[in-house]
C-alpha positions in Angstrom: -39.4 18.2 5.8 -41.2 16.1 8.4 -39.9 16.3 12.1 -38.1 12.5 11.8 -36.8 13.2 9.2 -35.0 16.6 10.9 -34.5 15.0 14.2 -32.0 12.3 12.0 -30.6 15.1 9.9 -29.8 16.5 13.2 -27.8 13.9 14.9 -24.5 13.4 15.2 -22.4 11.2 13.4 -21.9 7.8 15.6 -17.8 8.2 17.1 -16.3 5.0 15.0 -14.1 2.5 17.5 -10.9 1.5 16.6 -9.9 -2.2 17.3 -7.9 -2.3 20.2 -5.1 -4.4 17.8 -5.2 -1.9 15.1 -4.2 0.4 18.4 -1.6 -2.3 19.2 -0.1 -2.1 15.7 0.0 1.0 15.7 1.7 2.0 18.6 4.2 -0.9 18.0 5.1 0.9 14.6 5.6 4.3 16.2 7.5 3.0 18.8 10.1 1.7 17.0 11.3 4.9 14.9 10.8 7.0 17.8 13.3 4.8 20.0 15.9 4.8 17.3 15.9 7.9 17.1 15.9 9.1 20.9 18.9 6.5 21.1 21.0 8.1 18.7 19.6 11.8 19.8 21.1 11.0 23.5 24.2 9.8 22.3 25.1 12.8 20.1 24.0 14.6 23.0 26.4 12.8 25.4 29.0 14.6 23.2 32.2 12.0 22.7 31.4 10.5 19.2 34.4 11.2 16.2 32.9 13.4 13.4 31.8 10.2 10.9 30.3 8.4 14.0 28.7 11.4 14.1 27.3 12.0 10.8 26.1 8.0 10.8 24.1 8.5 13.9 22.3 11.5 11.8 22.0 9.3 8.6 20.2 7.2 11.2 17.9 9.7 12.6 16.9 11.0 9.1 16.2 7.6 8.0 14.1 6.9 11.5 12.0 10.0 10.6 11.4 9.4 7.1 10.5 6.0 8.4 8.3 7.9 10.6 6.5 10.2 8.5 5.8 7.1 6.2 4.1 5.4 8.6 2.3 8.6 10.1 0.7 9.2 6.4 0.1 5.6 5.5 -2.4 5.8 9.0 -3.6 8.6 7.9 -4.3 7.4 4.1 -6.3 4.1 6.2 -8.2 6.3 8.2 -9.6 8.3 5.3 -10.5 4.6 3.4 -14.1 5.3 4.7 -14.7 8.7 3.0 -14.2 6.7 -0.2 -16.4 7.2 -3.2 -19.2 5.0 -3.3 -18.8 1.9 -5.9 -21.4 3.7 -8.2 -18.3 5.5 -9.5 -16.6 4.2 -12.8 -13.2 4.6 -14.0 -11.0 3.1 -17.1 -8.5 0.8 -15.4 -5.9 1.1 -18.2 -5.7 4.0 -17.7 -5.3 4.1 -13.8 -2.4 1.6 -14.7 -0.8 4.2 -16.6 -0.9 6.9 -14.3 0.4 4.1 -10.9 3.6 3.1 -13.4 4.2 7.3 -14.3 4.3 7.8 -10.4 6.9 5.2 -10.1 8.7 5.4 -13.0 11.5 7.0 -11.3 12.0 4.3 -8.2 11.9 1.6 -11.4 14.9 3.5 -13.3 16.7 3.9 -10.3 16.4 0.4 -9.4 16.9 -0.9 -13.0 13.1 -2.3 -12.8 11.7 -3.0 -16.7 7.5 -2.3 -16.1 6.1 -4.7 -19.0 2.5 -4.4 -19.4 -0.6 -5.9 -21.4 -3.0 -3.7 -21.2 -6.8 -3.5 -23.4 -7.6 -0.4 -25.0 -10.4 0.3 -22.5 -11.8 -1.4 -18.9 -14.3 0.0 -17.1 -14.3 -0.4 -13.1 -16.6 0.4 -10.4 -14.3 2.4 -8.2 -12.7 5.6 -7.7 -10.3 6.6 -10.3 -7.8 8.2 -7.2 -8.4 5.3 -4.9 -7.9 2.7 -7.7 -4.6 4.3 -8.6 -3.3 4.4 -4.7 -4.1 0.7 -4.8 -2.0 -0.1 -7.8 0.7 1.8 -7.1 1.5 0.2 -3.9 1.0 -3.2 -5.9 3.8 -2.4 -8.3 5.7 -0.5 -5.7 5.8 -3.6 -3.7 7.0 -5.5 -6.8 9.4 -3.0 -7.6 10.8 -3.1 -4.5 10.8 -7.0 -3.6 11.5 -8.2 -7.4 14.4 -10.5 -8.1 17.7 -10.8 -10.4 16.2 -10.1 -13.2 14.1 -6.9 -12.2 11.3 -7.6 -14.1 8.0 -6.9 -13.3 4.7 -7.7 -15.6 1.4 -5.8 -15.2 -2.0 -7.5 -17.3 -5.5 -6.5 -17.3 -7.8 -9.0 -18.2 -11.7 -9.0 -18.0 -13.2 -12.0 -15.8 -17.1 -11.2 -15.9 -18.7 -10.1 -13.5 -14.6 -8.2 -12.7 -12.2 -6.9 -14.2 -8.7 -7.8 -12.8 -5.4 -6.2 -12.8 -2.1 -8.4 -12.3 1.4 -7.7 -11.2 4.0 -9.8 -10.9 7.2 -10.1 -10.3 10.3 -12.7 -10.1 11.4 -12.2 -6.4 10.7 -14.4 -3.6 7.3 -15.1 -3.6 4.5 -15.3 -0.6 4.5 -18.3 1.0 1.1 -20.4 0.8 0.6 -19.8 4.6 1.4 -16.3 4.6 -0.7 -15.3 1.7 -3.9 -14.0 3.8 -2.0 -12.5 6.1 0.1 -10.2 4.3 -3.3 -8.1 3.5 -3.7 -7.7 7.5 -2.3 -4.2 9.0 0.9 -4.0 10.1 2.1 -7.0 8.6 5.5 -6.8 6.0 6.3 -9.7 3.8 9.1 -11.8 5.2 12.4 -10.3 4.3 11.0 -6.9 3.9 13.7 -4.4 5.0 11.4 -1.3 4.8 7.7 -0.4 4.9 5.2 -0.5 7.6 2.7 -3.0 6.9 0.0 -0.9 5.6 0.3 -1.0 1.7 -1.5 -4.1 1.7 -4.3 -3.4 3.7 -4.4 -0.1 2.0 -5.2 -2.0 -1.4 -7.6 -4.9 0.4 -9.7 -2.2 1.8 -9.7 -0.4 -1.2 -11.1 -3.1 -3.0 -13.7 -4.5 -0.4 -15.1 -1.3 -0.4 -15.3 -1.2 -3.9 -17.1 -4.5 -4.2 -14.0 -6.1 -5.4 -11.1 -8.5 -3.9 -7.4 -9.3 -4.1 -5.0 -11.7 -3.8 -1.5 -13.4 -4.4 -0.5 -16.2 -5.7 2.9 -18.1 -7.4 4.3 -16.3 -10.3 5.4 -17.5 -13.5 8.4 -15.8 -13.6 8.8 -17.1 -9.7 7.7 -14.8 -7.6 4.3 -12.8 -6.7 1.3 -12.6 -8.3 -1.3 -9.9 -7.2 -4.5 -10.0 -8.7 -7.0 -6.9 -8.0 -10.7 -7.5 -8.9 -13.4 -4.7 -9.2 -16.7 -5.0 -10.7 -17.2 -4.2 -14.4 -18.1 -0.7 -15.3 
């Protein structure tokens, strides 16, 4: 090995900044947990609540902190984007599909969700099997979650040379035509979202730049959302 080449080996990896309004976001989103819950601390504290005010203001702190540690491992799950497998990686999508409806199958029952699907036998895709599957569960889980009346939700795969493309949708609201590039953005929920943090959506966008690939959302069918993730063909 010639001396460049050890004297690059040898460096230290560059320190990576982080936007000052990724900082912004997320101090904004720990903030607001962590106030909750010192409120309702203090007041338990103070010591003249009735035994069911009581046992609210816990309900309240255990939700804060499960709120919390949602958002906590949603950063964390960002962060660790970059140490994604390179694109050169190629998994069966179907099959990812599979495996993101398994994981949710439960939060689908108990909300009385049906999970359709239309799926080929095999698509290739140039991404990570692991990543892939963290992007699609948070597609359906956002479908699942924001769906309307009839608690459907439909999941396609289709090919669309030079991509493959994976669809869910759902008959809630919808995404307004303005808000439609910004949902992706971290730190921003849907409108009417009574839970999350704003990171599901950027979780998936960045998994898919980073794979080579895209998504978006668009009107529904049934009348709602329509999220369509694009990787490259396998």
């Amino acid at each position: 090995m010639d001396s460049g080449t050890s004297s690059l080996a040898s460096r230290p990896a560059p320190e990576r900044q982080i936007p000052h309004a990724v900082l912004a976001t997320i101090g904004h989103e720990l903030r607001t947990p962590l106030t909750s819950i010192r409120g309702y601390v203090e007041r338990l504290l103070d010591g003249d609540c009735d035994a069911r005010t009581a046992r609210r203001f816990l309900k309240t702190v255990q939700r804060e902190a499960l709120r919390l540690g949602r958002l906590v491992d949603g950063m964390l799950e960002f962060s660790l984007l970059d140490l994604s497998t390179s694109p050169s990686v190629i998994c069966e999508l179907s099959e990812q599909v599979r495996a993101a409806i398994e994981l949710l199958s439960p939060m689908a029952a108990e909300r009385g969700v049906t999970i359709r699907t239309r799926l080929p036998d095999a698509a290739f895709a140039r991404v990570d099997a692991d990543a892939c599957v963290r992007a699609l569960t948070n597609l359906i889980e956002n479908a699942i979650k924001y769906g309307g009346a009839h608690r459907m939700v439909d999941i396609a795969c289709t090919c669309e040379t030079p991509y493959v493309a994976v669809m869910v949708e759902d008959d809630g609201p919808g995404v307004a035509p303005e808000k439609r590039d910004e949902i992706f953005l971290l730190g921003v929920r849907g409108e009417g979202a009574s839970s999350g943090c704003g990171i599901g959506l950027a979780i998936v966008k960045a998994i898919a730049e980073r794979a080579g690939g895209d998504v978006g959302v668009e009107a529904s069918s049934l009348g709602g959302a329509r999220f369509v993730l694009r990787f490259l063909e396998g």
